[in-house]
Structure formats: structure tokens, C-alpha cells
C-alpha positions as CSV (number, residue, x, y, z in Angstrom):
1,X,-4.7,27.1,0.2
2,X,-7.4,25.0,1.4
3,X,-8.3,23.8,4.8
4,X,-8.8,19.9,4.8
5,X,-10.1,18.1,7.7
6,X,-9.0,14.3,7.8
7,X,-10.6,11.6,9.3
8,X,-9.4,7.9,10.1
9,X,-5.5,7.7,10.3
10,X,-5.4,3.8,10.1
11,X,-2.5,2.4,7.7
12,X,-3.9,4.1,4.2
13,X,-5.1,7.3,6.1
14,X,-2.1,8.3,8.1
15,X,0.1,8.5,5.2
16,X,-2.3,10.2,3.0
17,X,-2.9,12.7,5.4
18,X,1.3,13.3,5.9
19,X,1.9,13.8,2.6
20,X,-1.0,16.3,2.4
21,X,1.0,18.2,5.0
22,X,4.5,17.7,3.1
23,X,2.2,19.6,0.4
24,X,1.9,22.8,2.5
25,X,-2.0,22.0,3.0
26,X,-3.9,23.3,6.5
27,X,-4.7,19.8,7.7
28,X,-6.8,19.3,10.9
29,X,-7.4,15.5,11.8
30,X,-9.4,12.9,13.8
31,X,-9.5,9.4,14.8
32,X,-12.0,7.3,16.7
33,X,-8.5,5.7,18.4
34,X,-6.8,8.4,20.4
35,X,-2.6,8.1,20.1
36,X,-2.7,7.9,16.0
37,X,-2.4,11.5,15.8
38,X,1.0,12.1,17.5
39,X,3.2,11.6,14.7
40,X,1.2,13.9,12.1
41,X,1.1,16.6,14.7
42,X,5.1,16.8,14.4
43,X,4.2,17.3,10.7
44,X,2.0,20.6,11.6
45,X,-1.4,18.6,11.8
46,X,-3.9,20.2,14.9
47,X,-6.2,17.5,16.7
48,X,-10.2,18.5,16.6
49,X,-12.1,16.4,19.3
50,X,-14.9,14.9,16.9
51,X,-15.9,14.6,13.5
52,X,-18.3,17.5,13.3
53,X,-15.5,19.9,14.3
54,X,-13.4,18.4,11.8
55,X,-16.2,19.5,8.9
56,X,-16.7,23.1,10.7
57,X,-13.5,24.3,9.9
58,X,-12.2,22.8,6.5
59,X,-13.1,23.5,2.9
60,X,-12.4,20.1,2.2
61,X,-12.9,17.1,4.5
62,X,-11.4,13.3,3.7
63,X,-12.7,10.3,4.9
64,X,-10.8,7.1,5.1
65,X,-12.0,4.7,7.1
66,X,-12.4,0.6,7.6
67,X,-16.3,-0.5,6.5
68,X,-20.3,0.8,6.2
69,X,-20.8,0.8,10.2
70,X,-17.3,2.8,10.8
71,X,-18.9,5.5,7.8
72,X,-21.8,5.1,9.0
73,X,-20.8,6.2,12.8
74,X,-18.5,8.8,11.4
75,X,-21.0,10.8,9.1
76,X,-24.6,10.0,10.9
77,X,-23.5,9.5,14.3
78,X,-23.4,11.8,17.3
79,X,-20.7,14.5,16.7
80,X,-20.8,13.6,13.0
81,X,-19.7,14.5,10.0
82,X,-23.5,15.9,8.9
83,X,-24.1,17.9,12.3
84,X,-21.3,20.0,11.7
85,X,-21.2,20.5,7.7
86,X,-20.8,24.1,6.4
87,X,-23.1,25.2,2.6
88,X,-20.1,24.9,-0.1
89,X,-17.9,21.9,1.4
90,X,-16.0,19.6,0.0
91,X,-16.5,16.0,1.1
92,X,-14.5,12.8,-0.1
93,X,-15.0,9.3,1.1
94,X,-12.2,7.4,0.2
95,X,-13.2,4.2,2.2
96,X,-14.0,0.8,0.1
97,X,-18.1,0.6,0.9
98,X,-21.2,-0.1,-0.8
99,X,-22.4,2.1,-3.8
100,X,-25.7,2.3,-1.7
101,X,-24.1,3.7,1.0
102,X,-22.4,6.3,-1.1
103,X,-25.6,7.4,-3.1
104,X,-27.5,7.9,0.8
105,X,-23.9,9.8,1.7
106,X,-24.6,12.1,-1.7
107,X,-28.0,12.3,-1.4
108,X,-27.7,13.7,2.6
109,X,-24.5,16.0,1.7
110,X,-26.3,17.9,-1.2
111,X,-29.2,18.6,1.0
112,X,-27.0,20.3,3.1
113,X,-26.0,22.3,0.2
114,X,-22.5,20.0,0.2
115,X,-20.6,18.4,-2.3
116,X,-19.7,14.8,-2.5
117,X,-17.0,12.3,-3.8
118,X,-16.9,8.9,-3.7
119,X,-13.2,8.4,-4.2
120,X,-11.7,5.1,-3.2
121,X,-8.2,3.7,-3.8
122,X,-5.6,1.5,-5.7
123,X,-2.1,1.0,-4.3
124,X,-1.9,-0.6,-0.8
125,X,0.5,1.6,2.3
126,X,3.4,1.8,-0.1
127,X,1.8,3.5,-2.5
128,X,0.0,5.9,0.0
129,X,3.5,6.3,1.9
130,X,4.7,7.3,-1.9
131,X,2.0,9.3,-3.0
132,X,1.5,7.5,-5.8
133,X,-2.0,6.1,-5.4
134,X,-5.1,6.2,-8.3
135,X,-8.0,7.7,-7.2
136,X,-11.5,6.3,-9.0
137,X,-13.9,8.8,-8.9
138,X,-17.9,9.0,-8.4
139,X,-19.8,12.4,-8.7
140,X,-20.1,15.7,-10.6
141,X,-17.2,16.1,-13.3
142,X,-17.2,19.8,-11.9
143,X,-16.3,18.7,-8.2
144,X,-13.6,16.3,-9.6
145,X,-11.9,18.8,-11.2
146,X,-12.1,21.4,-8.3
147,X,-10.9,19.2,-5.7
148,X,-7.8,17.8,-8.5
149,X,-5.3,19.4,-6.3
150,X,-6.1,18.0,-3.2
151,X,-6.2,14.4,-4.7
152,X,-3.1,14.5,-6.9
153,X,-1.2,15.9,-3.1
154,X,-1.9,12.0,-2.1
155,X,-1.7,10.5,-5.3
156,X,-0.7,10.2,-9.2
157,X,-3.6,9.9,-11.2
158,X,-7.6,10.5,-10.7
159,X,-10.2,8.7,-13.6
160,X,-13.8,10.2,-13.2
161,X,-15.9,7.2,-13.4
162,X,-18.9,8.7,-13.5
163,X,-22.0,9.8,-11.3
164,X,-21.8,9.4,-7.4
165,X,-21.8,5.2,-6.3
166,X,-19.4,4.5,-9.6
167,X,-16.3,5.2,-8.0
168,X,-17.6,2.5,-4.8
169,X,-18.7,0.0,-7.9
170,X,-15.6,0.5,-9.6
171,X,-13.7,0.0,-6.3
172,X,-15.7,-3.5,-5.6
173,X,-15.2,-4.8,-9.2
174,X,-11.3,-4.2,-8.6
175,X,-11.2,-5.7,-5.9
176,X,-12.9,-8.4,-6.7
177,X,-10.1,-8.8,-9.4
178,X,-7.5,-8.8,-6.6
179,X,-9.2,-11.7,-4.6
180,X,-9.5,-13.8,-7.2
181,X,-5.6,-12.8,-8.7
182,X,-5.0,-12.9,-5.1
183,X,-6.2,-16.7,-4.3
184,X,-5.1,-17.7,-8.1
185,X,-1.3,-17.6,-7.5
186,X,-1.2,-18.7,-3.8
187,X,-2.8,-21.6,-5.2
188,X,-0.4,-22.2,-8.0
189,X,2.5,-21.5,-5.7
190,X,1.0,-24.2,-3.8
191,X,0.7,-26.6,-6.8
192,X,4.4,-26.2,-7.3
193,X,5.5,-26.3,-3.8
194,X,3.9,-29.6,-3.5
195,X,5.5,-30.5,-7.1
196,X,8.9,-29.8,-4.9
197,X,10.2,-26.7,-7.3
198,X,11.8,-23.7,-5.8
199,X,9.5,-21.1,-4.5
200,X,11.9,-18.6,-5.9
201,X,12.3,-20.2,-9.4
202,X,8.8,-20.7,-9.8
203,X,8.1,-17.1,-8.9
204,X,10.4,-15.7,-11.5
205,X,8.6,-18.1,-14.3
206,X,5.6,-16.4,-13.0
207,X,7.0,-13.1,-13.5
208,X,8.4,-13.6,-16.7
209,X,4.8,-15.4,-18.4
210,X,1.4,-14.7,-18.8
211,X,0.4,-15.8,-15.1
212,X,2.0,-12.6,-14.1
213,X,-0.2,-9.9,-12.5
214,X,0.2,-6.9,-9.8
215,X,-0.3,-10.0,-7.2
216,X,2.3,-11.5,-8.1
217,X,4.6,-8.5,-7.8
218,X,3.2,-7.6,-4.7
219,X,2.9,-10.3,-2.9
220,X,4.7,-13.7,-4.5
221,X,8.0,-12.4,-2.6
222,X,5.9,-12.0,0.7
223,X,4.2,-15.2,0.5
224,X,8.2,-17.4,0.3
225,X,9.3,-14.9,3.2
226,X,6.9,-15.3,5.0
227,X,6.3,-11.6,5.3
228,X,2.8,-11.4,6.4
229,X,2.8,-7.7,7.3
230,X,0.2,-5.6,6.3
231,X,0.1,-4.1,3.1
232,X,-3.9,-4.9,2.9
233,X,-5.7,-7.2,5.4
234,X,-6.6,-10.2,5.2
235,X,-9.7,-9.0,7.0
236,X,-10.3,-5.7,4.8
237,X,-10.3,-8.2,2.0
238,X,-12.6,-10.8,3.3
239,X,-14.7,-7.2,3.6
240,X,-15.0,-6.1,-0.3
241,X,-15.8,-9.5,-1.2
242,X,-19.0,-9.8,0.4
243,X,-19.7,-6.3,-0.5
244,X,-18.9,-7.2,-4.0
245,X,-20.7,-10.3,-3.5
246,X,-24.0,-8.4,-2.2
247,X,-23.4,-5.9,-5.4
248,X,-23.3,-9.0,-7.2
249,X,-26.9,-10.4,-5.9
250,X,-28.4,-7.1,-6.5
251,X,-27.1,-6.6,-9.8
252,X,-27.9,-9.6,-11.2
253,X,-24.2,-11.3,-12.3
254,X,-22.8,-14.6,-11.6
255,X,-20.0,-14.4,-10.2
256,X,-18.6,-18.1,-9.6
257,X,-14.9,-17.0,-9.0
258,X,-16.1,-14.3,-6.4
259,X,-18.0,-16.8,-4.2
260,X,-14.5,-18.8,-4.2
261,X,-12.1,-16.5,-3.5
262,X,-14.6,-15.3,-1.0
263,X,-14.7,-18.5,0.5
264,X,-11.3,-19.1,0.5
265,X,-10.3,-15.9,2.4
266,X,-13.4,-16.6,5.3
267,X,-11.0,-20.1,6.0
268,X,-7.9,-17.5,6.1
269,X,-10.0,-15.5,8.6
270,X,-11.4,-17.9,10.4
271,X,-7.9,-19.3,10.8
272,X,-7.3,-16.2,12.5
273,X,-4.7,-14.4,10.1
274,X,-7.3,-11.7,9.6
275,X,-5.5,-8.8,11.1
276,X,-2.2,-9.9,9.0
277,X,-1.5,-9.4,5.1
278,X,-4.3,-10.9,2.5
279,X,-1.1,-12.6,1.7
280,X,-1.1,-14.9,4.6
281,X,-3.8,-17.1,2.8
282,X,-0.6,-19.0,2.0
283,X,-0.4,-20.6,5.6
284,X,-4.1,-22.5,4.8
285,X,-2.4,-23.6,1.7
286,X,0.5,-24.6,3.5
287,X,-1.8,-26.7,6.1
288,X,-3.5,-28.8,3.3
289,X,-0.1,-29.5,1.2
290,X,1.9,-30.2,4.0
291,X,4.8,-28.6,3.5
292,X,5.9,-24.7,2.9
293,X,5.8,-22.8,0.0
294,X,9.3,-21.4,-0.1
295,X,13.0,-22.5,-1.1
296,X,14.4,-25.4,-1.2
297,X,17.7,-24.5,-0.1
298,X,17.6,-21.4,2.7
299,X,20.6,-18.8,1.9
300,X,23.6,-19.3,3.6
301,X,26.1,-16.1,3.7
302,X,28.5,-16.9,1.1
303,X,32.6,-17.6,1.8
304,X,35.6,-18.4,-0.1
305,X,36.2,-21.3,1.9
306,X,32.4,-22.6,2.1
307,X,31.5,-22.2,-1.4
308,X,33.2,-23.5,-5.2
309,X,35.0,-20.6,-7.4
310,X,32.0,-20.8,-9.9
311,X,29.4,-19.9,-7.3
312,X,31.4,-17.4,-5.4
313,X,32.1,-15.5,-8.9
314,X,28.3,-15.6,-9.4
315,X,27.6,-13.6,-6.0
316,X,30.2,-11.2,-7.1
317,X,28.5,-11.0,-10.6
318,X,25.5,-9.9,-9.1
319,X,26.2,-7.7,-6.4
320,X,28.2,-4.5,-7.9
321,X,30.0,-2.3,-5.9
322,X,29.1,1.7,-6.5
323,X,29.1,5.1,-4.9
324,X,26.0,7.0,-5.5
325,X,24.3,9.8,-3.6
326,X,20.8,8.8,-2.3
327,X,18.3,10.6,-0.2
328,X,16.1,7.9,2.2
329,X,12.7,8.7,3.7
330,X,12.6,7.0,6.4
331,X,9.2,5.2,8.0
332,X,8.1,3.2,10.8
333,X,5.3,1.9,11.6
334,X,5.1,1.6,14.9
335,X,1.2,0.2,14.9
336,X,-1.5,0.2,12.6
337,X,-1.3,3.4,11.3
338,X,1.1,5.6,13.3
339,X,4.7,5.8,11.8
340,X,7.3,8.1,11.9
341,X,9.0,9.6,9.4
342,X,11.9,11.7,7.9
343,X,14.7,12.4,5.2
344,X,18.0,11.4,5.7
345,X,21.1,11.3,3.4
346,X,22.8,8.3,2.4
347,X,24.8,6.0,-0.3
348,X,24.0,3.6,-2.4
349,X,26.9,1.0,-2.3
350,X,25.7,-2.3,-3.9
351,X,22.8,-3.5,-6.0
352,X,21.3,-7.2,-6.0
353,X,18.6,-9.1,-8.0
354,X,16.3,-8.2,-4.9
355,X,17.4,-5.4,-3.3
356,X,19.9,-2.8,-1.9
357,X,22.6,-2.0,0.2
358,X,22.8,1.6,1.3
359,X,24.9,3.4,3.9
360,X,24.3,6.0,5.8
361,X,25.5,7.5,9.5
362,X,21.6,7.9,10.5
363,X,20.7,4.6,12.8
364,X,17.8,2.9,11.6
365,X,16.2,-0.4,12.7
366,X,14.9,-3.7,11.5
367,X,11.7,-3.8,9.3
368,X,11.1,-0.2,9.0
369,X,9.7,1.0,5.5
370,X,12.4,3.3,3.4
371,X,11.3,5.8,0.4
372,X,14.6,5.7,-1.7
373,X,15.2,8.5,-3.6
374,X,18.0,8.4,-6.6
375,X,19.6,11.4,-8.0
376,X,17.3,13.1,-10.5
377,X,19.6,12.1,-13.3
378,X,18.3,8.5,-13.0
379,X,14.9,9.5,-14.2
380,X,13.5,6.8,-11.5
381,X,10.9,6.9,-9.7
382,X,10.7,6.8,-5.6
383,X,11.7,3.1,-4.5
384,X,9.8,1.4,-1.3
385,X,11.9,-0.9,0.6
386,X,11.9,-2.7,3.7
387,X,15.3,-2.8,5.8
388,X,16.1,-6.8,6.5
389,X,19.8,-6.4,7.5
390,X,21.9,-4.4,9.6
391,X,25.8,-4.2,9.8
392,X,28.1,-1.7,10.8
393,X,31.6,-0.6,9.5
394,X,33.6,2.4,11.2
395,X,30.9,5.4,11.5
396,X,28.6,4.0,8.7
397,X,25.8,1.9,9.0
398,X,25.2,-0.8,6.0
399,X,21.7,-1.5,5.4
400,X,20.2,-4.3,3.0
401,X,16.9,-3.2,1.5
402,X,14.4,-5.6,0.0
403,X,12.6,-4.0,-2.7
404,X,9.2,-3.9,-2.6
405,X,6.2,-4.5,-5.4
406,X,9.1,-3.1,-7.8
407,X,7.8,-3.2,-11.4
408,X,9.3,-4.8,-14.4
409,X,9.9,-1.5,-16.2
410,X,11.2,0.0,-13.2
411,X,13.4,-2.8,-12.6
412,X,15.0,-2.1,-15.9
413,X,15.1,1.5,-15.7
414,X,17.5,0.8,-12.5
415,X,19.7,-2.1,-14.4
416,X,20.5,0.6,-17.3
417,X,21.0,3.5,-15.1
418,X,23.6,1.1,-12.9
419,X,25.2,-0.3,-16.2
420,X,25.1,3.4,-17.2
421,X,27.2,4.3,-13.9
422,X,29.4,1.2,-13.7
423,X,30.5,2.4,-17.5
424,X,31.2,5.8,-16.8
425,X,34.9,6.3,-16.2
């Protein structure tokens, strides 16, 4: 099996490099930050002191890592990435950077008789926790293929976009789609907050129409929570638009929308909310309407005495009672990008409009990211929650599970499969 060397464990790279490691690979790692390592060296990883170790000794070495300087450092820099390369190596850069810095990153590999992927990312830390991220591919159709294991151990799909920089340009014009989507329905969420509707309601109309996007899924829950940890900085996002924007200038293409959204997120960061979630461009919003985008009416826990017979036979509606074997990965994030993580056993007692209530004798905490798995005759798909609630009864600990970024489809796969169980005799 191959050796890969892994450098930059911040929140996309830790998780990518765990579940390289849950894959049986040889995984050697590095980080400019000492400490991020500790958790993936439970999980079999060894520690090399600098970057051209790292390339010495693997077959394949990964690079994930914040912007063009940090790259730049990593690969050109003393110790780097270039001084310790080895003839036949495979190298992937799945940072979001220029095209231009990629084609000088190609250009310097293959003199050294390298190979070279530009290889960024979709999906945000769920999807890297999951596995289940898309890689978009720049370079030789031949490499791709070769290196297809390794990519497909972090994620769920790879599309070859074409010669070394497309995978960067491809990654810029994304993101420059999830700015814009990004900005678009804070600022319609605003609109309605203003308007006085219900953050909730309005999201679901959202949802349900044609102002529905991945942004919205993502992040419309965050935004009326309040939930501004980091799925993808504000910062990071700030950070491909003006690299999109620079593209842009050098290409030659208007981009009116770009410069906005752009704009909009150097307020967010200039705000100082640059180190939480992009999402947090809701608290400007919330500054110049006055008031804050969420529900009108908080939830209050629900009694017979407190609440009419219609309303309490609504709850009961929608939260059904069951008995049904899950496994749980468990993960926390105990700073930007070191977590810890493991598989416990639990049961899935009760299922809500927006999340779950498992139980389980393993003790868990507050806010800490859970992988639930369902029984393979569900046909479903590994769910990501977040744990928001915390009782116990006898030796079992209940724990509410917001769902997060679940998609429609998978939403309805989990509705059939429950009506399928609460049928069943």
C-alpha cells in the first residue's frame, strides 16, 4: 500500500488525513503548529520534523493548507516540500490557491522528475469528517487515475477537469458561487426578518422553492441559531474571493456579483467574525436591520399543563418513539483542527423534524460532532450531527442531535425508512 506524507492538519486536513488511516494507508504527517498531530498519532500516524522529510519517505504526499504564502512556505521554503522530493512522487495540493501558483508548483515538481495534482475540495469539515468530499482535478489524466485510490480514501467522487491550474480555476469559480449564494440568502433572511416573519418559517419556504441552494441547507439553520462554528471561515472565504477576483482581472470577465459579495464579506471581517463560520455575515445584517434574524417565539419545553391538547398532540405527532440499533462516531473538536474520535454503540429512540435523540451508555458532551451510522438495511447514508442536549435516565445517556446540512432526498429516505419501522409489527 502506499506511503502518504500529509501536510497541514487544520480543520479540512486533520480529518482527511484520519480517514486515510481508518483506510489502512502508511500515513506520516506534519504541521507548521506543533500539538495538531496528537490525536492522528493514536490513529497510527508518525510525526516527521519538516516538510522535506515528509516528501523523502512517501509515494504520495498531500497538501492541505490555508493560502499562496502558507504553500508557498511549505513547498519553496527552507526544509520544503522541493528540497526533499524523491524522481516518481506523487504530489497533491488540495489547498484553495491561485491557478498561477499551481502551474509554477507543476512546472517545479516535473523538473524534479515529480508528478503533480492540483486537487482542491467541495464539502466543508463534515464532509471531510464523512469522507464524502469531491475532488476537482488539474493535471495528467494518467496521474488522476493512479492516485484514484488515495483520493476516493478521503472522498466520494473525483472529476478530472483538465490540465494542471483547472482544478484551482474550477475551485475559485465555485467558490465564487458560494459567496455570492452565500451573501444572497443572509440577505433575504434579513429582508424577512425585518418584514417580522419567522426565521424558521421563512427558511422552510426557502427550502421548499426555487431560492433553495446548498447554502441554504448548510447554513440557513446556523444563521437562526446562531451557530457560528466553523464549518468554513469567514476569513478563508474573504480569501477565494479576491483570488477569484484577481482571476477575474486577469481573465478578462465582469464579475459584478463577485466584487459584492466580496465586499460584503471584508465588512464581516473587518467586523472581526473572520475566524468564525462564513455564516456569521448574518450578525452585519443583523446590525443594519436592527433586530435578529431568528424566531419569533423561542421554544419552550412542552407540558400538559403549560400547553392546549391540540399543540401537545402535535409534539407527540412529530417525535416518534422507536428502538433501533445505531453505531455513532464520535468527534470533537477540541481546536481548529485537532479532534478526537471513536465508534461507540448506541439507540436511536426518537426522530424530530430537525434532529435525533439517541441513547447510549458512552458519556459524551455538548457540541461535539457525531457520524451516525444506521443499520445497513436503511440504505442511508452516514448522518453528521451536532449534540445540543444532554439528559440522563438510569444508566443511559439521552442525547438530542441536530442534523446537520441533511439533504432533501436524504431526509426522505429517513422519513420512509421510519414509517417503514413504525409499520412493522
Amino acid at each position: 500500500m502506499k506511503k502518504v506524507g500529509f501536510i497541514g492538519l487544520g480543520v479540512m486536513g486533520a480529518p482527511m488525513a484520519a480517514n486515510l488511516l481508518r483506510k489502512g494507508y502508511s500515513v506520516s504527517v506534519y504541521n507548521r503548529t506543533p500539538g495538531k498531530a496528537d490525536e492522528l498519532i493514536s490513529l497510527g500516524a508518525d510525526v516527521v520534523p519538516s516538510p522535506a522529510e515528509t516528501a523523502r519517505s512517501a509515494d504520495v504526499v498531500i497538501t492541505m493548507i490555508s493560502n499562496d504564502d502558507a504553500v508557498e512556505n511549505v513547498y519553496y521554503g527552507d526544509n520544503g516540500i522541493l528540497q526533499g522530493l524523491q524522481p516518481g512522487t506523487a504530489v497533491i495540493d488540495c489547498s484553495t490557491v491561485s491557478p498561477a501558483l499551481s502551474l509554477r508548483l507543476a512546472a517545479d515538481i516535473q523538473a524534479k522528475f515529480a508528478y503533480f495534482l492540483d486537487a482542491p475540495v467541495t464539502g466543508s469539515k463534515p464532509a471531510a469528517m464523512d469522507g464524502t468530499l469531491l475532488f476537482m482535478v488539474g493535471g495528467d489524466k494518467q496521474v488522476v487515475d493512479e492516485q484514484r485510490d488515495v483520493l476516493l480514501a478521503m472522498g466520494r467522487e473525483i472529476v478530472h477537469t483538465g490540465p494542471n491550474g483547472s482544478g484551482s480555476t474550477a475551485k475559485l469559480a465555485h467558490n465564487t458561487i458560494v459567496g455570492i449564494n452565500a451573501a444572497g440568502l443572509i440577505e433575504g433572511m434579513a429582508l424577512a426578518a425585518k418584514g417580522g416573519i419567522d426565521a424558521s418559517a421563512f427558511l422552510k419556504i426557502v427550502l421548499s422553492g426555487g431560492a433553495s441552494s446548498k447554502q441554504a441547507e448548510l447554513k440557513g439553520r446556523k444563521i437562526i441559531d446562531h451557530d457560528f462554528g466553523v464549518q468554513f471561515s469567514l476569513a478563508l472565504m474573504l480569501k477565494d474571493l479576491k483570488l477569484s477576483s484577481v482571476l477575474t482581472d486577469k481573465l478578462g470577465v465582469s464579475t459584478p456579483m463577485l466584487e459584492t459579495a466580496k465586499s460584503l464579506f471584508q465588512i464581516g471581517h473587518s467586523s472581526g467574525l473572520g475566524e468564525l463560520d462564513l455564516s456569521a455575515l448574518a450578525q452585519v445584517y443583523e446590525e443594519w436591520i436592527g433586530t435578529p434574524i431568528a424566531d419569533l417565539k423561542p421554544p419552550v419545553a412542552a407540558t400538559a399543563e403549560t400547553e392546549p391538547a391540540e399543540t401537545v398532540n402535535r409534539r407527540k405527532q412529530a417525535r416518534v418513539p422507536l428502538d433501533i440499533p445505531v453505531m455513532v462516531s464520535v468527534y470533537q473538536w477540541l481546536q481548529e483542527g485537532a479532534f478526537s474520535g471513536q465508534s461507540v454503540e448506541g439507540t436511536l429512540n426518537d426522530v424530530s423534524e430537525d434532529g435525533l435523540q439517541i441513547a447510549s451508555s458512552f458519556p459524551l458532551e455538548r457540541d461535539m460532532f457525531i457520524v451516525i451510522h444506521m443499520p445497513p438495511e436503511a440504505g442511508l447514508p452516514p448522518m453528521t450531527g451536532r449534540i445540543i442536549r444532554i439528559e440522563k435516565k438510569a444508566n443511559l445517556f439521552q442525547y438530542g442531535c441536530l442534523l446537520s446540512a441533511l439533504p432533501l432526498y436524504q431526509k426522505i429516505q429517513l422519513k420512509e425508512y421510519i414509517e417503514q419501522r413504525i409499520s412493522k409489527p
